[in-house]
C-alpha positions in Angstrom: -8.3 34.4 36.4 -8.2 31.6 33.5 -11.2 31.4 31.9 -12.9 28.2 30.8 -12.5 29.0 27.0 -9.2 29.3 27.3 -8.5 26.7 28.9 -10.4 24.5 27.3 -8.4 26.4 24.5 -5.2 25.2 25.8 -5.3 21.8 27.4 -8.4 20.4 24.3 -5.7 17.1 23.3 -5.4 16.7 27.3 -8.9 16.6 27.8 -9.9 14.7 25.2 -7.5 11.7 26.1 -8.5 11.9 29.9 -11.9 11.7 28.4 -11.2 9.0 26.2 -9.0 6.8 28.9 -12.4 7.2 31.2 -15.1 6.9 29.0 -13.8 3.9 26.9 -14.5 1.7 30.1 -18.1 1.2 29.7 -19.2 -2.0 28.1 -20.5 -0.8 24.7 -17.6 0.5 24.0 -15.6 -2.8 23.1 -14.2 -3.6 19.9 -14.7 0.2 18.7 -11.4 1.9 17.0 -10.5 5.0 18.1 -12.1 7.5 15.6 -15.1 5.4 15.9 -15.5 6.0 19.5 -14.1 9.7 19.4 -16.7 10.1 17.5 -17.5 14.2 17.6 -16.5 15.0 20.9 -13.5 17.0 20.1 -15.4 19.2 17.8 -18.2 19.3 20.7 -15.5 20.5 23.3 -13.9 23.3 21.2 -17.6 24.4 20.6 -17.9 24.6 24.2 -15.1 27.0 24.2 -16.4 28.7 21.1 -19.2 29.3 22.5 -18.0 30.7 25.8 -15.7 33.4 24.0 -19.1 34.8 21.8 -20.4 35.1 25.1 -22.6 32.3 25.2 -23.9 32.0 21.6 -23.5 28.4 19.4 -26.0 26.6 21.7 -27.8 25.5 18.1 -24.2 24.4 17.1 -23.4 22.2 20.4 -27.1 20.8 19.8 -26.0 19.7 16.7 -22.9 17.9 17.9 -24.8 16.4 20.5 -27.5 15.0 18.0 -24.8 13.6 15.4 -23.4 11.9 18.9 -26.3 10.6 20.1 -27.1 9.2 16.3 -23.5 7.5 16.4 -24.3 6.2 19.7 -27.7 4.5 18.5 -25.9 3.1 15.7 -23.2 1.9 17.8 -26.0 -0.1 20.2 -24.9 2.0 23.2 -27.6 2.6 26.6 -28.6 5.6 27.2 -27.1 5.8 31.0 -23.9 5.2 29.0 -24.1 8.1 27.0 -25.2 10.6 29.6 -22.2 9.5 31.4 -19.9 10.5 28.7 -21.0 14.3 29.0 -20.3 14.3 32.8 -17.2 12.5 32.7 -16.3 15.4 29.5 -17.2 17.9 32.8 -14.6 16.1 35.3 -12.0 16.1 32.8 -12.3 19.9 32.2 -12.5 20.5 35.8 -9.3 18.3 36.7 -7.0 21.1 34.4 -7.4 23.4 37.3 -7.2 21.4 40.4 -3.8 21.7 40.6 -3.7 25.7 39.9 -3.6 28.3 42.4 -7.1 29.7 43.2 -6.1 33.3 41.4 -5.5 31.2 38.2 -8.9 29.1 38.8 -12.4 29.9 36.8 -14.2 32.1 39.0 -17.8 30.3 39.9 -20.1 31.8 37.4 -18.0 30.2 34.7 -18.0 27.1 36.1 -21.7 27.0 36.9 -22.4 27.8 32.9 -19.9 25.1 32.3 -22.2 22.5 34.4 -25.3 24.3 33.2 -24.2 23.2 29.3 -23.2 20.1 29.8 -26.5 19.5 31.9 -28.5 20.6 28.8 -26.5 18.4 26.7 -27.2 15.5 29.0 -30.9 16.1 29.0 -30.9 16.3 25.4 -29.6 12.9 25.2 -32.2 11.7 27.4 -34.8 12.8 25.3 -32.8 12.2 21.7 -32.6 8.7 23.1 -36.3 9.0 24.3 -38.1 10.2 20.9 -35.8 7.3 18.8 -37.3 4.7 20.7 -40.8 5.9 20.2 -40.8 7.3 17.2 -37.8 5.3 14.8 -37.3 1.7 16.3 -40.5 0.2 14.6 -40.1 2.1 11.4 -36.0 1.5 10.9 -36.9 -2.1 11.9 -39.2 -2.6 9.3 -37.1 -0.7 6.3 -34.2 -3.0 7.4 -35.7 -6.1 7.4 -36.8 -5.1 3.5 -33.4 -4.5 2.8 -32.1 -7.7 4.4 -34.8 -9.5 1.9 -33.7 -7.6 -0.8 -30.1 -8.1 -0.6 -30.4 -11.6 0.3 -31.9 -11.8 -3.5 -28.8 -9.5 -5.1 -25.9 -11.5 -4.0 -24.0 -11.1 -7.2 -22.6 -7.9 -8.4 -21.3 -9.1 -11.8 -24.2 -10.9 -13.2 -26.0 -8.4 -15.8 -29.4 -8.4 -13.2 -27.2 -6.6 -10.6 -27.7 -3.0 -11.4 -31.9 -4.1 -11.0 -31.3 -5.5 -7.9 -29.0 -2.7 -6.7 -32.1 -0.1 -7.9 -34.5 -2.4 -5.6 -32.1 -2.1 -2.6 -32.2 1.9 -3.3 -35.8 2.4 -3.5 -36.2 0.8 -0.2 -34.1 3.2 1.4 -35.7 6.4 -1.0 -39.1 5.4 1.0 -37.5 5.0 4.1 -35.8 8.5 3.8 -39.1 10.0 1.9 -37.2 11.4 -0.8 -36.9 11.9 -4.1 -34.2 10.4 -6.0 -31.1 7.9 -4.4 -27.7 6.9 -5.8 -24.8 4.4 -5.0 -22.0 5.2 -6.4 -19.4 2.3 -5.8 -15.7 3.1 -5.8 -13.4 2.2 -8.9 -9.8 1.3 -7.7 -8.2 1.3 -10.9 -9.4 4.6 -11.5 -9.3 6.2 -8.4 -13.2 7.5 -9.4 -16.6 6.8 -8.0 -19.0 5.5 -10.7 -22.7 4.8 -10.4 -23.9 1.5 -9.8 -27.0 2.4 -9.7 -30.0 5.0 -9.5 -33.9 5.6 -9.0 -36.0 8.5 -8.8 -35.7 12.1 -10.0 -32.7 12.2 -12.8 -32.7 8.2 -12.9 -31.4 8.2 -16.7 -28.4 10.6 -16.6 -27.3 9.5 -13.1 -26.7 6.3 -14.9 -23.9 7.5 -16.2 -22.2 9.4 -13.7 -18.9 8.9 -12.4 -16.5 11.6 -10.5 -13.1 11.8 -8.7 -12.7 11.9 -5.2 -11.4 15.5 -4.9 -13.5 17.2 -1.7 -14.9 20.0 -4.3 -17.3 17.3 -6.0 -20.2 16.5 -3.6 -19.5 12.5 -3.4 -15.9 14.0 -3.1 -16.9 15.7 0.5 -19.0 12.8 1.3 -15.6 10.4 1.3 -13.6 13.2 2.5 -16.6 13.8 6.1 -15.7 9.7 7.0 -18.4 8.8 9.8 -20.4 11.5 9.4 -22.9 13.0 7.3 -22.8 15.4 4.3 -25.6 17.5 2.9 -26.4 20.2 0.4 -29.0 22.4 1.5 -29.7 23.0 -2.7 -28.1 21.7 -4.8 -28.5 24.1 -7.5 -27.1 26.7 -5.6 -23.8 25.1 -4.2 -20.6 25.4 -5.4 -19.6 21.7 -4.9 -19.7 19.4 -8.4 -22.5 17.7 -8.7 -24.4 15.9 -11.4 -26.0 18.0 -13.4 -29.0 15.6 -13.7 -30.0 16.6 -9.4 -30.6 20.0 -10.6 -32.4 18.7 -13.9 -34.5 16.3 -11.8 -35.2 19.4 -9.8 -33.2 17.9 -6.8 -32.4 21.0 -4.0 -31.4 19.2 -0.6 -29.0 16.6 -0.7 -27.4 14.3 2.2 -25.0 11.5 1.6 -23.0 8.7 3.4 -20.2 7.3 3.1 -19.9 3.1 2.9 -18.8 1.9 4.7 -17.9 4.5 7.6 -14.4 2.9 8.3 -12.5 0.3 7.1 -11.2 0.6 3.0 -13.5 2.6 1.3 -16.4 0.9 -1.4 -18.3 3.7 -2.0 -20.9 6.1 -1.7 -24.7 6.7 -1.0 -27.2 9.8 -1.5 -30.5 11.0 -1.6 -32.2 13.8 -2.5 -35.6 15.6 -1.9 -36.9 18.4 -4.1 -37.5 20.7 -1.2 -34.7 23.1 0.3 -34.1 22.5 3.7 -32.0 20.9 6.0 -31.6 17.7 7.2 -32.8 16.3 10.9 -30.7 14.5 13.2 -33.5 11.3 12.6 -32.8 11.9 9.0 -29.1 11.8 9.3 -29.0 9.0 11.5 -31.7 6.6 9.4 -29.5 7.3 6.3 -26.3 6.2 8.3 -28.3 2.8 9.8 -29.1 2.3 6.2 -25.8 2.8 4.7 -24.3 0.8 7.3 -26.3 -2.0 6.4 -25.8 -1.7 2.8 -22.0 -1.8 3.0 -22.8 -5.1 4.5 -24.5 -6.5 2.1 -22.2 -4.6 -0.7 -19.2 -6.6 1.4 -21.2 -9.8 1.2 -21.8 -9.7 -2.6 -18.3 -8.9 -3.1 -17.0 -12.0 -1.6 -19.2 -14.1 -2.7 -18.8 -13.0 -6.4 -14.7 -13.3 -5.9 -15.5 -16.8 -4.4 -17.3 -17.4 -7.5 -14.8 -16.5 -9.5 -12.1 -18.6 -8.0 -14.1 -21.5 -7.8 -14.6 -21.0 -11.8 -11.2 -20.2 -12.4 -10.3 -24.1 -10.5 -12.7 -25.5 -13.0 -11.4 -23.8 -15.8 -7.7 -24.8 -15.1 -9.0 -28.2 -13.9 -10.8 -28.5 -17.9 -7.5 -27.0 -19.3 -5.6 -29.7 -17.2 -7.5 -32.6 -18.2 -7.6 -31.7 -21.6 -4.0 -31.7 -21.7 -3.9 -34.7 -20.2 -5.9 -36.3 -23.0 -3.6 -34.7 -25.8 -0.7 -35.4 -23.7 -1.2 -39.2 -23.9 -2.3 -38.7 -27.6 0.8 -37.0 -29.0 3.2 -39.3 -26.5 1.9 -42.4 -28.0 3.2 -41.8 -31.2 6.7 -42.0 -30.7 6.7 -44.2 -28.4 4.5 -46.4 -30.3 7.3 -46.2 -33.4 10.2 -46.6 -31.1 8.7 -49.6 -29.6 7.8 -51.2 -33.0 11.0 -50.7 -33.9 13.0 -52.5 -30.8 11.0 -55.3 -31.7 11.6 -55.5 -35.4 15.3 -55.3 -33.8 14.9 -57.6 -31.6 12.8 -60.1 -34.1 16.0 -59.9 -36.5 19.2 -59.0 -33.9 21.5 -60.5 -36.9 20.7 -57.6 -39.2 21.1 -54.9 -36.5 24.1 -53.3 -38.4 21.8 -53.5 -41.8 18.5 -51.8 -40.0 20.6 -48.6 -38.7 18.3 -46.5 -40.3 15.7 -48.2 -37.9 17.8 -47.2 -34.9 18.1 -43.8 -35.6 14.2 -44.3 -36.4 14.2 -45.0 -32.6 16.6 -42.5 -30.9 14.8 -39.5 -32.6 11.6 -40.9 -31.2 12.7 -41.3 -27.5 14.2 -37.8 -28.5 10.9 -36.3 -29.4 9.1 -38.2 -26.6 11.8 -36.6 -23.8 11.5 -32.9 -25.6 7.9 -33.4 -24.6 8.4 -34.1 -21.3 10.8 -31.7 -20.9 8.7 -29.1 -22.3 6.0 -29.7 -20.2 8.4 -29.4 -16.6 9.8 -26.3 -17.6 6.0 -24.8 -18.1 5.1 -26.2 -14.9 8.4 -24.2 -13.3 7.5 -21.1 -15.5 3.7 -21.4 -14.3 5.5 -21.6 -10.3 7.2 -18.5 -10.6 10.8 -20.4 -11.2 13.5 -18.9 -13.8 14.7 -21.9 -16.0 18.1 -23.2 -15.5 20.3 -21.7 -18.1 23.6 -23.0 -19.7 25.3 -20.0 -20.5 27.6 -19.5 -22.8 28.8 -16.9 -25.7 26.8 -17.7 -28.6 25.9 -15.9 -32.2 22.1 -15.0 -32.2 22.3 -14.5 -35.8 23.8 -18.0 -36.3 21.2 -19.7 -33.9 18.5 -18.3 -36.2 20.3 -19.1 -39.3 20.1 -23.1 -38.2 16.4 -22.7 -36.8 14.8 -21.4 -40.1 17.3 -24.0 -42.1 15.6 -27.0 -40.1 12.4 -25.4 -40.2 13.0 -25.3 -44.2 13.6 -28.6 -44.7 10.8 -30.0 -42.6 8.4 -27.1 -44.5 10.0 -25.9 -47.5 11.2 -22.5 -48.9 8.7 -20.8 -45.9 11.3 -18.8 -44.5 13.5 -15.6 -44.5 16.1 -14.9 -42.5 17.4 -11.3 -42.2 20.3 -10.8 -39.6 23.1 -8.8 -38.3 26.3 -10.3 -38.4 28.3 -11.0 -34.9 25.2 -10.5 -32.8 27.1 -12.6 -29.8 26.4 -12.4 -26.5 26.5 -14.7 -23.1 23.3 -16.7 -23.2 21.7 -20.3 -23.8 21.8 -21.4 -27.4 19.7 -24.6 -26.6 16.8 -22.3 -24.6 17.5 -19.7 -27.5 16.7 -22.4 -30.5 13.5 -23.4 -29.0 12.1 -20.3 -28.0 12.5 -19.0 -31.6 11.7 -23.0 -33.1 8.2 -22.2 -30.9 7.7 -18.7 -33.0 8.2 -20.3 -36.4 5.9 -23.4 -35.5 3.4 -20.9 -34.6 3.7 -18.7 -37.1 3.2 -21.4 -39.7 0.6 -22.9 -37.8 -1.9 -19.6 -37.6 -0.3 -17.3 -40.3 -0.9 -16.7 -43.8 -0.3 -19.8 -46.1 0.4 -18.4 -48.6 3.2 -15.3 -47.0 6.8 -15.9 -45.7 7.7 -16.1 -42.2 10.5 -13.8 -41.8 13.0 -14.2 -39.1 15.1 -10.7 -37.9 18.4 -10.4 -35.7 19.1 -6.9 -34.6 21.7 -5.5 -32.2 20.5 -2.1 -30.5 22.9 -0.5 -28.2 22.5 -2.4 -24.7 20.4 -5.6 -26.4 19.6 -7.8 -28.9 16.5 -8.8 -30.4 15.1 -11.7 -32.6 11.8 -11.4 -34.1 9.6 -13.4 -36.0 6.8 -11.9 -38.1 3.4 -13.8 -40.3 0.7 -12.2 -42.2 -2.5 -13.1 -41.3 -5.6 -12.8 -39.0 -4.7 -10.8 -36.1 -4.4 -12.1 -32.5 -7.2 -10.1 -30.4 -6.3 -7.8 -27.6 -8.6 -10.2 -25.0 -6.1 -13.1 -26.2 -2.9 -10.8 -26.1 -2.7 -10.8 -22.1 -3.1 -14.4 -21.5 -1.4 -15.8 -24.7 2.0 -16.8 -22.5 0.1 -18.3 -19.9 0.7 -22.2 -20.0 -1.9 -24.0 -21.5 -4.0 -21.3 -22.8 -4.6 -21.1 -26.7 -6.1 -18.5 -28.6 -10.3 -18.9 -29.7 -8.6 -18.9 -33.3 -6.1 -21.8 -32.6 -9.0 -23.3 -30.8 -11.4 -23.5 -33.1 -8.5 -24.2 -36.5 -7.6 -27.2 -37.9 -4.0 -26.9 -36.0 -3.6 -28.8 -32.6 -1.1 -28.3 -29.9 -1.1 -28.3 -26.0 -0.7 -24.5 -25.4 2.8 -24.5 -24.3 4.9 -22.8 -26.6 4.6 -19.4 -26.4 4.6 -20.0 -22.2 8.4 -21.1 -22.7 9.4 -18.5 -25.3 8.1 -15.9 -22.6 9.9 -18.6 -19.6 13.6 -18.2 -22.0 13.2 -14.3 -22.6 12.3 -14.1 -18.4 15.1 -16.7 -17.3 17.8 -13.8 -19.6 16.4 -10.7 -18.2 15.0 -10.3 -21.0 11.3 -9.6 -22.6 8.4 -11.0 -25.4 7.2 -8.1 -27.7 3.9 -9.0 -29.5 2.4 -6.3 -32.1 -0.6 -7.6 -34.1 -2.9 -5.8 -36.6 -4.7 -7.6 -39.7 -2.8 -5.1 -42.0 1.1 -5.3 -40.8 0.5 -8.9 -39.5 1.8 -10.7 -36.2 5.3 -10.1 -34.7 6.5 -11.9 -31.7 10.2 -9.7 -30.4 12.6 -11.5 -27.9 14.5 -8.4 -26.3 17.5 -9.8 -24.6 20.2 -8.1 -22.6 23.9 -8.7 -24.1 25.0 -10.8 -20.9 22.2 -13.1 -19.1 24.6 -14.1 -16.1 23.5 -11.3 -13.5 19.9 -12.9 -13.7 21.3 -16.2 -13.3 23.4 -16.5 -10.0 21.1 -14.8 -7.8 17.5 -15.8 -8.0 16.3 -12.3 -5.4 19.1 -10.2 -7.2 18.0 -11.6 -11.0 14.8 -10.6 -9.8 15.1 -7.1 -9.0 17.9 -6.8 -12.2 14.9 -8.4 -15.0 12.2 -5.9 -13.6 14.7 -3.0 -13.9 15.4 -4.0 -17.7 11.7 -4.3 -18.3 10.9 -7.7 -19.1 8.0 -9.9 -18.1 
């Protein structure tokens, strides 16, 4: 004859999906995923078969798993009746392996009757498990929770500098609900893959300030992530051989029981407490500390958003200043040459017999418009740039070296002897001259704008194997790292450029970046107050792959490495 062991043994996926096809039918089982409702049943059944094979031993073990159940259940706002239910429907399952099986291969009685005779017990412990919450934990849970809820309701932002006070406030509610010791939360870091403390009270306070650890399963928090909806604990933590931080065992911290928040869905964090005797944990302790954290992770989830609405809502505003701002010098800078050329169409008109005497005047005009539609042009490719568009590139083949050479040689007679040109000779490739001149035209404006007075600008043209590169360099004060990462952004000037004598509408530096983007190319910026400012335009020798396709251009600019 089978035994029951083994054949719980050998049919445990079988039973546990008939159990899980039956049992998912009663009502408070809706909207549950699957591990949630699973729940420990699986370990509970193999214990059942454990059990049976050390001849009846484990029943502490299957009490356990039928406490850690029951605790899921209460959390989970499931009826008692429903609970119950699930054991017996666990003792049908079992039973229905056999029913097909020739009575030589069946259980013989006394097995089955120990079978019944467990899963009876585990029943009746529910009843009472359910029995003893009611009396005993509704009134107190209810009152810790609604001190949490006023609390949190208080702590709604994370970022602001009073958050790690409000976070301790939330904590040492749920260190006197739990009658402990000391309390943690230690929130998860994405960027880092770590957990970091974002806050502490009680035994160890100061050091835990400062601890943060990986999420490798031999660091305490580590297993905590690593148990999902269930519980972890130390019974001493001075003895375990789980990482832990050292300031428990300095506090004089020995038991140890943790959660993670929130039990499913993308992990935030963890939560912990410790008492400085060395025992273990109740089922009522386990399950309060799961409410709790439950609860938390809302509120954790609640702060979040409303902190990233808050930031969105203040990055509009920003922009919106920025726009408006813009706006203003927009209209400012406009109505100069438009003001000129105007003036000068109606000393034209005024006088239309001297027309071929006032040609200076005319020209006076035509650069005017010119100036006027360079603006505006400007200003449409940094809105494209700011959209995620590649600018539309003429393409031709064109001399770097000699595109520089007529940039520094305008820029020298509108500025004087300012500027050196060093450069390569036959530095040609297939690009946009006219794109090309402005972008570098933007890096000599700028450089004489924030740079040294009193140092040359020096222009470079370079061929290195597969590109090109012009570079511009200044002496002078150095551009920050904070303004490094948002300095080709459109409209966005430096606090130095902001606060200097020199005006300008935050566009420049957004187009040389749009050029080197719209070539498959990249901007270079190094910047120290010894060496001085360098901007580098790295350009591949042929821009036409990044041109004709806008999805393959794409994928071709990120595989050279530029913006």
């Amino acid at each position: 004859m089978a035994s029951i062991a083994e054949i719980i043994r050998s049919h445990h996926s079988e039973i546990i999906q008939c159990w899980m096809d039956e049992a998912t039918r009663a009502a408070s089982a809706r909207g549950l995923e699957q591990p949630e409702f699973r729940n420990v049943m699986p370990i509970y059944l193999a214990s059942l078969a454990e059990a049976r094979a050390s001849g009846g031993d484990g029943d502490n073990q299957q009490r356990q798993h039928v406490e850690s159940h029951v605790s899921a259940r209460l959390r989970q706002g499931f009826h008692v009746a429903e609970v119950v239910e699930e054991f017996a429907i666990l003792g049908r399952c079992i039973t229905q392996t056999w029913a097909n099986t020739p009575p030589d291969e069946q259980p013989d009685g006394h097995d089955v009757e120990q079978l019944y005779t467990e899963l009876h017990v585990a029943m009746e412990s529910v009843a009472d498990l359910f029995g003893k919450h009611l009396l005993e934990e509704e009134q107190t849970e209810k009152r810790y929770l609604r001190l949490l809820q006023k609390v949190a309701s208080e702590a709604l932002r994370l970022d602001e500098p009073s958050s790690r006070n409000q976070l301790k406030e939330l904590l040492e509610v749920i260190l006197e609900a739990m009658g402990a010791q000391t309390c943690a939360l230690l929130l998860y870091a994405p960027e880092d893959e770590r957990l970091v403390t974002a806050a502490s009270t009680g035994a160890g306070n100061e050091q835990l300030e400062h601890y943060a650890t990986s999420l490798d399963p031999r660091s305490f928090p580590g297993s905590i992530v690593a148990a999902g909806e269930e519980t972890c604990s130390l019974r001493d933590a001075t003895t375990t051989t789980l990482e832990v931080s050292e300031s428990l065992r300095q506090g004089g911290i020995h038991s140890v029981l943790g959660v993670r928040l929130p039990a499913h869905r993308a992990l935030m964090g963890v939560l912990y407490v410790g008492r400085t005797d060395a025992r273990e944990f109740t089922g009522r302790e386990k399950q309060r500390l799961q409410t709790l954290g439950q609860h938390l992770s809302v509120h954790l989830e609640n702060a979040r958003l409303y902190a990233n609405l808050q930031e969105k809502v203040e990055a509009l505003e920003t922009e919106r200043g920025l726009r408006e701002q813009f706006v203003t010098i927009l209209a400012h800078d406009l109505r100069g040459p438009l003001s000129t050329a105007k003036m000068g169409a109606h000393a034209l008109l005024r006088a239309p017999e001297k027309l071929e005497a006032r040609r200076d005047l005319a020209l006076r005009i035509d650069r005017n418009i010119e100036r006027a539609d360079q603006m505006v042009r400007d200003l449409l490719d940094a809105n494209r740039i700011h959209a995620g568009q590649r600018l539309p590139l003429r393409l031709d083949t064109c001399d770097l070296g000699r595109i520089a050479h007529d940039v520094v040689d305008e820029l020298t007679m509108l500025h004087g002897e300012r500027f050196m040109l060093e450069a390569e000779e036959h530095v040609r490739g297939i690009w946009s001259a006219e794109e090309l001149r402005r972008a570098l035209w933007n890096l000599g404006t700028n450089a004489l704008k924030y740079g040294a007075a009193d140092s040359l600008i020096t222009f470079t043209v370079t061929a290195t194997g597969a590109q090109a590169q012009a570079s511009v360099h200044n002496q002078g004060p150095a551009i920050a790292r904070a303004d490094q990462e948002a300095i080709f952004k459109p409209f966005i000037r430096t606090r130095s450029a902001k606060t200097g004598p020199s005006k300008g509408w935050g566009l420049g530096l957004t187009l040389v970046w749009g050029c080197a983007q719209a070539h498959g190319g990249r901007v270079e910026l190094t910047s120290d107050a010894d060496t001085g400012t360098t901007f580098r335009l790295v350009l591949p020798w042929d821009a036409r792959p990044f041109q004709a396709d806008p999805n393959g251009a794409e994928l071709a600019g990120r595989a050279s490495g530029h913006p």
